[in-house]
FIKOLZA-1660 file (N, C-alpha, C; in steps of 0.1 Angstrom, whole numbers, plus 5000, padded with zeros to 4 digits):
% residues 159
   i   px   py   pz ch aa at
   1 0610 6175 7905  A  X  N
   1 0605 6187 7911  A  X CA
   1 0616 6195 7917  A  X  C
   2 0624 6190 7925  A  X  N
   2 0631 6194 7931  A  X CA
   2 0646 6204 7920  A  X  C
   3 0646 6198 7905  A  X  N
   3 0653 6204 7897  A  X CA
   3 0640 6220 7892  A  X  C
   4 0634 6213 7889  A  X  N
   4 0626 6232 7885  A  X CA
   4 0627 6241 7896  A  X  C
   5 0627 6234 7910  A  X  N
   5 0626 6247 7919  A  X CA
   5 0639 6252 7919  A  X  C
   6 0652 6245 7920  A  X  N
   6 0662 6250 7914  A  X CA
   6 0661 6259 7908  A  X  C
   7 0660 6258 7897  A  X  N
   7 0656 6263 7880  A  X CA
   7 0648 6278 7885  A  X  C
   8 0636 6276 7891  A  X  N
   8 0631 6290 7890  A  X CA
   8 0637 6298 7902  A  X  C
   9 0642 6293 7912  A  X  N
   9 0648 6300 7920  A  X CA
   9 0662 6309 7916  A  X  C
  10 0671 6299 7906  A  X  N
  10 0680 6311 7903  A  X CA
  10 0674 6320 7888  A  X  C
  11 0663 6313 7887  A  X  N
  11 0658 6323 7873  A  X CA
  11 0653 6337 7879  A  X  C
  12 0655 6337 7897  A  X  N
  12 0644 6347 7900  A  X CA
  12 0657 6356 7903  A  X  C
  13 0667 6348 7909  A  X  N
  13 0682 6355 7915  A  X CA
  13 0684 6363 7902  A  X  C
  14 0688 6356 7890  A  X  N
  14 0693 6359 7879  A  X CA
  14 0687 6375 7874  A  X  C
  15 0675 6373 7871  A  X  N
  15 0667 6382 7867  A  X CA
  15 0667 6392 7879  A  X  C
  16 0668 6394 7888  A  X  N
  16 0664 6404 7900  A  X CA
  16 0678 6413 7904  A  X  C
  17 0692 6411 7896  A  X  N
  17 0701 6421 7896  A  X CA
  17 0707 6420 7882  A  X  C
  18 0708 6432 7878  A  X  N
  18 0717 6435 7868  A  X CA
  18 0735 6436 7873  A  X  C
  19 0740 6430 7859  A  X  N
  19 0756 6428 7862  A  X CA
  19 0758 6444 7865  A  X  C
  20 0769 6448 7876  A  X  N
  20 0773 6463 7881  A  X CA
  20 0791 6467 7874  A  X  C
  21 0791 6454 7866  A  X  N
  21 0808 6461 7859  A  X CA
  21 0810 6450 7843  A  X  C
  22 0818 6455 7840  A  X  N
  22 0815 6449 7822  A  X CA
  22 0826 6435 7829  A  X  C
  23 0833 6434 7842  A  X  N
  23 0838 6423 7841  A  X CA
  23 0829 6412 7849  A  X  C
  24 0820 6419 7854  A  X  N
  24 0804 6413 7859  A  X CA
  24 0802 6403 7848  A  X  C
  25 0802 6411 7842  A  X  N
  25 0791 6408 7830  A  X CA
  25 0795 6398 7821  A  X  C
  26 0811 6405 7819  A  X  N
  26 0820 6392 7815  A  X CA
  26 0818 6375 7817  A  X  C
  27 0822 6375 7837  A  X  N
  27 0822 6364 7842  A  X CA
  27 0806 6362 7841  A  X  C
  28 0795 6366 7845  A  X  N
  28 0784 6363 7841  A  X CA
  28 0778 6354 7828  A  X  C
  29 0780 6363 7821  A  X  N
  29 0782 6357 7804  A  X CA
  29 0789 6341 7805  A  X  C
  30 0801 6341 7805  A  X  N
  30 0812 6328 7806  A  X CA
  30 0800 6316 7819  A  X  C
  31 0795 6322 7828  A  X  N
  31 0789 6311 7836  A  X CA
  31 0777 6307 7827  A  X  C
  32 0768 6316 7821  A  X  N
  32 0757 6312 7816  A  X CA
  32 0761 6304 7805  A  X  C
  33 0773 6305 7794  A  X  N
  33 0778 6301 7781  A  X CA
  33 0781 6283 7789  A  X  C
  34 0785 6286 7797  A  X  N
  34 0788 6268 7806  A  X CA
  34 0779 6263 7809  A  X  C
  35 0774 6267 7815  A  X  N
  35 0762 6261 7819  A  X CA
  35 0748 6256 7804  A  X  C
  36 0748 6266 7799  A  X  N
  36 0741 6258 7789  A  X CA
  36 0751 6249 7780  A  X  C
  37 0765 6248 7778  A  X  N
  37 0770 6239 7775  A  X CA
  37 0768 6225 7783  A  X  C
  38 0768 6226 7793  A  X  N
  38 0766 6216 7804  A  X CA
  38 0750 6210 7801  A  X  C
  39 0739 6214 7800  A  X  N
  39 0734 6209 7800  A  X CA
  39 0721 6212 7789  A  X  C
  40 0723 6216 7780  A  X  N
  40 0718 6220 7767  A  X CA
  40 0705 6206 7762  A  X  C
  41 0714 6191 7757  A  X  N
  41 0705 6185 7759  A  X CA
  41 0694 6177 7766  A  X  C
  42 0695 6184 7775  A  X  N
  42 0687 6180 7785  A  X CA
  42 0674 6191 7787  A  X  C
  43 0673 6199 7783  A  X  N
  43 0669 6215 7778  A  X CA
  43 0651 6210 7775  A  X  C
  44 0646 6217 7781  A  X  N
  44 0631 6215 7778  A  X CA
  44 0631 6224 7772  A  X  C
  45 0615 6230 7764  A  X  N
  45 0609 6239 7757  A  X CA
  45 0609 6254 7769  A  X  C
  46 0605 6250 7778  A  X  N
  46 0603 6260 7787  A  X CA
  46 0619 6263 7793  A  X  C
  47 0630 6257 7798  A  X  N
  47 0644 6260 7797  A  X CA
  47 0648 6268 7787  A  X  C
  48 0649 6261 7776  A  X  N
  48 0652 6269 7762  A  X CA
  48 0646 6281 7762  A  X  C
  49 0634 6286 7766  A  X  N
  49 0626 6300 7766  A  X CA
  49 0628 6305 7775  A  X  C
  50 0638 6302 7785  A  X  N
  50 0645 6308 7803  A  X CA
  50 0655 6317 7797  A  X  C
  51 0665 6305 7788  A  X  N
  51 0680 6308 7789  A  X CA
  51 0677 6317 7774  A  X  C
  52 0665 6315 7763  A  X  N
  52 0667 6320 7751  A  X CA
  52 0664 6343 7761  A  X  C
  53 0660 6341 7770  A  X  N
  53 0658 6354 7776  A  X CA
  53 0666 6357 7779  A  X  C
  54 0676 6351 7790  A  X  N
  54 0690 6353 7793  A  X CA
  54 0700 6362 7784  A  X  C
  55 0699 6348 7774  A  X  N
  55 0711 6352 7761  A  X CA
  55 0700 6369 7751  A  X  C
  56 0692 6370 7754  A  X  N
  56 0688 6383 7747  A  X CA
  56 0691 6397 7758  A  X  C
  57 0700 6392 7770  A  X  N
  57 0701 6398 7779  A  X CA
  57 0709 6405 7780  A  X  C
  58 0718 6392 7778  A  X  N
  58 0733 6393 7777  A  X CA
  58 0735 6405 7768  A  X  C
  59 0730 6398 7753  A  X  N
  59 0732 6410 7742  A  X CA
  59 0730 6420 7736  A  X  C
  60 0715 6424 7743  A  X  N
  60 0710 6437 7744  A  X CA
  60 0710 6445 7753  A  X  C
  61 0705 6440 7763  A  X  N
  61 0706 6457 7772  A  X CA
  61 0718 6453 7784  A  X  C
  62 0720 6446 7789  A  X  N
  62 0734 6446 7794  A  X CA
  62 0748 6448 7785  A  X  C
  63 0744 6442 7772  A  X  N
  63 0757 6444 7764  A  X CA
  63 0759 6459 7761  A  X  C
  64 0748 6467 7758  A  X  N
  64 0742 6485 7759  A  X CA
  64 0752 6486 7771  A  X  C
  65 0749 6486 7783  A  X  N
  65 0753 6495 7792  A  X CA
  65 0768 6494 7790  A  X  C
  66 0776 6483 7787  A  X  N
  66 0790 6484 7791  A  X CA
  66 0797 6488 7776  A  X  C
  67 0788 6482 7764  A  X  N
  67 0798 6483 7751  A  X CA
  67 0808 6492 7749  A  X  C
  68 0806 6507 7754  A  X  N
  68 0819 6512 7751  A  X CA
  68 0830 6509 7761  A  X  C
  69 0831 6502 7770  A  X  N
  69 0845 6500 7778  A  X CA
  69 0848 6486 7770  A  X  C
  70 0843 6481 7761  A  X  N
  70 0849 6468 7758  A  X CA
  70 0860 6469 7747  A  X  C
  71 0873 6461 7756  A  X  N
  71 0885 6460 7744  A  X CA
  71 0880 6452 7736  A  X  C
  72 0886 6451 7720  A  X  N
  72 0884 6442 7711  A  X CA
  72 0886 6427 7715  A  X  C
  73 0893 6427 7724  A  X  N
  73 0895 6411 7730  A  X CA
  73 0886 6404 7734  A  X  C
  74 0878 6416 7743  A  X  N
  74 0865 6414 7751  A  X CA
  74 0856 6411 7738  A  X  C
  75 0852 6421 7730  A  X  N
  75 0844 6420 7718  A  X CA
  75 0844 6408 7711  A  X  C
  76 0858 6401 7711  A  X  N
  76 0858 6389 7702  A  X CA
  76 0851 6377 7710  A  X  C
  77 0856 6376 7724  A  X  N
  77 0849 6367 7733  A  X CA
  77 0835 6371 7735  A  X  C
  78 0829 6381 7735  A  X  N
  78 0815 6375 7736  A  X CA
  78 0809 6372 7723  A  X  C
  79 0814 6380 7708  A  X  N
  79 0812 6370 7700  A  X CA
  79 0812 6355 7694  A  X  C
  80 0823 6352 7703  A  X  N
  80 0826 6333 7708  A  X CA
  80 0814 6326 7712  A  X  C
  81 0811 6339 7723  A  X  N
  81 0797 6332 7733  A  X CA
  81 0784 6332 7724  A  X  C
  82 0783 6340 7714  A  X  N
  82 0774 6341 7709  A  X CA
  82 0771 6332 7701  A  X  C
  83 0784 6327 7691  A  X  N
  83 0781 6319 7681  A  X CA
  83 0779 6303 7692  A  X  C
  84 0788 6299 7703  A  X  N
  84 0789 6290 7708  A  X CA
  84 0772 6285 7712  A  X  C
  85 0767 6294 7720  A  X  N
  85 0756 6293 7722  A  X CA
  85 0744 6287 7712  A  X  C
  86 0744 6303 7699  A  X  N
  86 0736 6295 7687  A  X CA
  86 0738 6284 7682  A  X  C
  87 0752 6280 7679  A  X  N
  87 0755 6265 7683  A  X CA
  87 0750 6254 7689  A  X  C
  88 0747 6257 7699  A  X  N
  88 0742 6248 7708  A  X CA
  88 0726 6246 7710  A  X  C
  89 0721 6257 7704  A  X  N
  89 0708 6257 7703  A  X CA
  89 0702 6255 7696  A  X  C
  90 0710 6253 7681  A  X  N
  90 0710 6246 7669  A  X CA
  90 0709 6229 7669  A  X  C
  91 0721 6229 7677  A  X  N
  91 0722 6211 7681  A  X CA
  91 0713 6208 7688  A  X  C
  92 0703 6215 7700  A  X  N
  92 0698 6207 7702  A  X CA
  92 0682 6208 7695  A  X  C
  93 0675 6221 7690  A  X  N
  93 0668 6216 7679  A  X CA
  93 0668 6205 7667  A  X  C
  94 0682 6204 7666  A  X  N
  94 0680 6194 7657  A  X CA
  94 0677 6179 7660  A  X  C
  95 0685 6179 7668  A  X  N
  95 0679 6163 7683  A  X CA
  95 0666 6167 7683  A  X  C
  96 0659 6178 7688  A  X  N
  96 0645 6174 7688  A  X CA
  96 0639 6169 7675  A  X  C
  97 0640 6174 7669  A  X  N
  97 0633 6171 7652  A  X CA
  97 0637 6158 7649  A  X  C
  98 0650 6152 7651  A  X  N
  98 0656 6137 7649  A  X CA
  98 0645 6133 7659  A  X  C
  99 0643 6132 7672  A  X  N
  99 0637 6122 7680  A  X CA
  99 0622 6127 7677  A  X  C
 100 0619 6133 7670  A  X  N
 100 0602 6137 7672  A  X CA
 100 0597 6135 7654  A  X  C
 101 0609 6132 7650  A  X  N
 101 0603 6131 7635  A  X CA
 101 0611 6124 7625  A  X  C
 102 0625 6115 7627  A  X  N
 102 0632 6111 7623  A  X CA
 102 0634 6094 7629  A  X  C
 103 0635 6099 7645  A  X  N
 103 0639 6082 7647  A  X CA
 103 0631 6070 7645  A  X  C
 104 0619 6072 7646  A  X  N
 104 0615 6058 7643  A  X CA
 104 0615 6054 7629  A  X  C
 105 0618 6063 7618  A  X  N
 105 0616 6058 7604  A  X CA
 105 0629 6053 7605  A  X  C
 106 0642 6057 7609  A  X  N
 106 0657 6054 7610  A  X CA
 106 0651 6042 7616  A  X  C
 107 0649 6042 7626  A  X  N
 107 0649 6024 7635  A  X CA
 107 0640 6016 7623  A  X  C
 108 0630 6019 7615  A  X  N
 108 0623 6011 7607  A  X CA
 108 0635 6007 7597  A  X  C
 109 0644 6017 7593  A  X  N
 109 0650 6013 7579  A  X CA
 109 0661 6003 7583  A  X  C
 110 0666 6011 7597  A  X  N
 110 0679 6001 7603  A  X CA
 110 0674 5984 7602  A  X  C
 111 0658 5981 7609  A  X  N
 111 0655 5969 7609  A  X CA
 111 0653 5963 7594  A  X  C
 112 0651 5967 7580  A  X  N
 112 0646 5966 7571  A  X CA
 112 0663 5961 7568  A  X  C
 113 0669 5972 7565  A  X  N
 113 0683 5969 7557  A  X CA
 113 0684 5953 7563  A  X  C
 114 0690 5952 7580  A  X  N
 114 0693 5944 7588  A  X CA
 114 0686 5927 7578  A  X  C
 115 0674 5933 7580  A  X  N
 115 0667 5917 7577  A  X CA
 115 0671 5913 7564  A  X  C
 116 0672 5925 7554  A  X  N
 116 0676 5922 7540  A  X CA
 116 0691 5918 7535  A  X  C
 117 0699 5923 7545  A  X  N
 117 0714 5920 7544  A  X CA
 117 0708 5903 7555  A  X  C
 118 0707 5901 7558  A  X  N
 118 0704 5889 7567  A  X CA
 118 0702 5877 7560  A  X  C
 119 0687 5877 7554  A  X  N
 119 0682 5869 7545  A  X CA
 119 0680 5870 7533  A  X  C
 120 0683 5881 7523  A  X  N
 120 0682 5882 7511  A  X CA
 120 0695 5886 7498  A  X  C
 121 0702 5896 7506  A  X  N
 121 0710 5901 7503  A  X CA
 121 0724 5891 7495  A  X  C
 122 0722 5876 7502  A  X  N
 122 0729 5868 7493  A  X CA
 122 0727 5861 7477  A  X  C
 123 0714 5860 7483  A  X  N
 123 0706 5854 7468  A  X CA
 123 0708 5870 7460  A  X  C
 124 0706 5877 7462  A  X  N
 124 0709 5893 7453  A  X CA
 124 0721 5893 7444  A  X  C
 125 0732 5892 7455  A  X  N
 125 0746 5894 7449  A  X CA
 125 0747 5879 7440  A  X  C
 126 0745 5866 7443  A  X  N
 126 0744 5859 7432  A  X CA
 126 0739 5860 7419  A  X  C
 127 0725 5871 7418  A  X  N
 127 0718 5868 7404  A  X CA
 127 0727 5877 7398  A  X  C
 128 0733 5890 7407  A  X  N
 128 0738 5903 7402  A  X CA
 128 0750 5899 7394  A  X  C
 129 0754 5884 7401  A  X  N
 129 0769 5883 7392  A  X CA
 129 0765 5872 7380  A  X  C
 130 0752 5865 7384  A  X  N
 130 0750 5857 7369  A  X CA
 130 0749 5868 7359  A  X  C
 131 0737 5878 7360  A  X  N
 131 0735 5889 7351  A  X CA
 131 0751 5896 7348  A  X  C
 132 0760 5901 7357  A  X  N
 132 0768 5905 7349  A  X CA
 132 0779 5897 7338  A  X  C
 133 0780 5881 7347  A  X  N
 133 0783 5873 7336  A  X CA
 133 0783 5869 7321  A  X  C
 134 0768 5868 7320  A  X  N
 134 0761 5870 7308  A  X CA
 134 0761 5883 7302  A  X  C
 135 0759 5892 7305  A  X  N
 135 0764 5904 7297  A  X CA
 135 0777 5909 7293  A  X  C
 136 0785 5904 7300  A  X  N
 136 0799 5904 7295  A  X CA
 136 0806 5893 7286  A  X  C
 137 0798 5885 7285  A  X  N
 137 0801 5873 7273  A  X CA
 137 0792 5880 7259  A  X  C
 138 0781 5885 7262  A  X  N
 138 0776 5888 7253  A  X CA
 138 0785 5903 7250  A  X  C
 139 0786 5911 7260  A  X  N
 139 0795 5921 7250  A  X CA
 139 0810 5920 7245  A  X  C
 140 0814 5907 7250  A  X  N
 140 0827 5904 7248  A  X CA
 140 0825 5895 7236  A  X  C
 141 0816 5890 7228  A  X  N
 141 0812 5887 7215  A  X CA
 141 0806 5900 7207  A  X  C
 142 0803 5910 7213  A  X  N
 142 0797 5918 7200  A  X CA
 142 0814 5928 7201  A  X  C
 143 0818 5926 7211  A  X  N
 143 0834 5938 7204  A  X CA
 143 0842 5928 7195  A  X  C
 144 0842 5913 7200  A  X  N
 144 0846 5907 7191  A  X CA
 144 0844 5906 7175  A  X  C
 145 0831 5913 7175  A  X  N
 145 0826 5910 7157  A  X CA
 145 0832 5922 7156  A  X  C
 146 0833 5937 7159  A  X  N
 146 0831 5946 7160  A  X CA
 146 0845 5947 7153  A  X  C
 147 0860 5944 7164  A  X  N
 147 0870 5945 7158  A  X CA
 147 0875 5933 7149  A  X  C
 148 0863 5927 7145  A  X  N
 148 0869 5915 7133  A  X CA
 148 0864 5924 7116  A  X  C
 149 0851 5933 7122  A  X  N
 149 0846 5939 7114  A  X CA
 149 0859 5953 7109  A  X  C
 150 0862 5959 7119  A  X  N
 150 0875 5966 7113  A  X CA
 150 0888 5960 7105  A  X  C
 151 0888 5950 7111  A  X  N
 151 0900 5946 7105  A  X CA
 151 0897 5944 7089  A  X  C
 152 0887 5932 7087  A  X  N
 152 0885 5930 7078  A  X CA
 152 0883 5944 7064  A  X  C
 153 0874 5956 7072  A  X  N
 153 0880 5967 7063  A  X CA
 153 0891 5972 7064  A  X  C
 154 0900 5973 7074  A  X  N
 154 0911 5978 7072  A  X CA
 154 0921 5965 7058  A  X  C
 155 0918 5953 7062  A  X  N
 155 0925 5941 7049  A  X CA
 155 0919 5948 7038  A  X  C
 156 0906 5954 7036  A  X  N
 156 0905 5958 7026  A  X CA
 156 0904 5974 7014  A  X  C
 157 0903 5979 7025  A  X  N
 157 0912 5996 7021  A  X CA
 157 0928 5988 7017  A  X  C
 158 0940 5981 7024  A  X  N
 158 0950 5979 7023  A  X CA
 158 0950 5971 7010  A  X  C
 159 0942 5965 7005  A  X  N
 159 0942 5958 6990  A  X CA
 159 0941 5974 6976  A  X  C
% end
């Protein structure tokens, strides 16, 4: 409890002034880009739709007010922030979809392989090398007729 009130108390700071200089906005930006690095997977549905407002903040209408004072330098860094961010919001959709739709078939297969390398997996590699045994005797007799069968025409083109 005590982290949401956190949470909505600076959501209310955040939101209730606009940055007043493009290096405002700069250090602003760089705090917000850390802080969701900091704590991204930990990120609820309702966080993710805090900070997904934020970052539409950053790069719409605050990015508006200052764009023309921005050096290219500036330009490339908040492009950093941008991609870093989608980044990170990528990663952790994808953790959700792993843990809400992936892991337990992973832990089924992990336990499956486990028990089959365990208890079966020897008797396997045994028959696999009888069978290849036997197939290699048998094809190592049919190339044998094969190049007895050349020779024999080549003895006899040579007559």
């Amino acid at each position: 409890m005590y982290r949401i009130t956190i949470f909505l108390i600076a959501a209310v700071m955040f939101s209730s002034c606009d940055p007043y200089s493009k290096e405002e906005y700069l250090e602003r930006y760089k705090r917000f880009i850390d802080e969701v690095s900091e704590n991204y997977k930990t990120y609820s549905s309702e966080q993710w739709e805090y900070a997904n407002e934020r970052y539409a903040r950053f790069n719409n209408e605050w990015y508006e007010k200052f764009k023309n004072q921005f050096t290219l330098e500036e330009k490339l860094k908040i492009t950093g922030y941008q991609l870093k961010y989608n980044g990170l919001r990528a990663a952790s959709e994808i953790g959700v979809f792993y843990d809400e739709h992936l892991k337990d078939d992973m832990e089924e297969l992990r336990t499956k392989v486990k028990y089959y390398v365990d208890n079966r997996m020897e008797d396997d590699l045994k028959k696999f090398l009888e069978e290849v045994k036997k197939t290699s005797k048998t094809l190592y007799e049919e190339l044998k007729k094969v190049v007895e069968e050349i020779k024999k025409e080549a003895k006899n083109s040579s007559n």
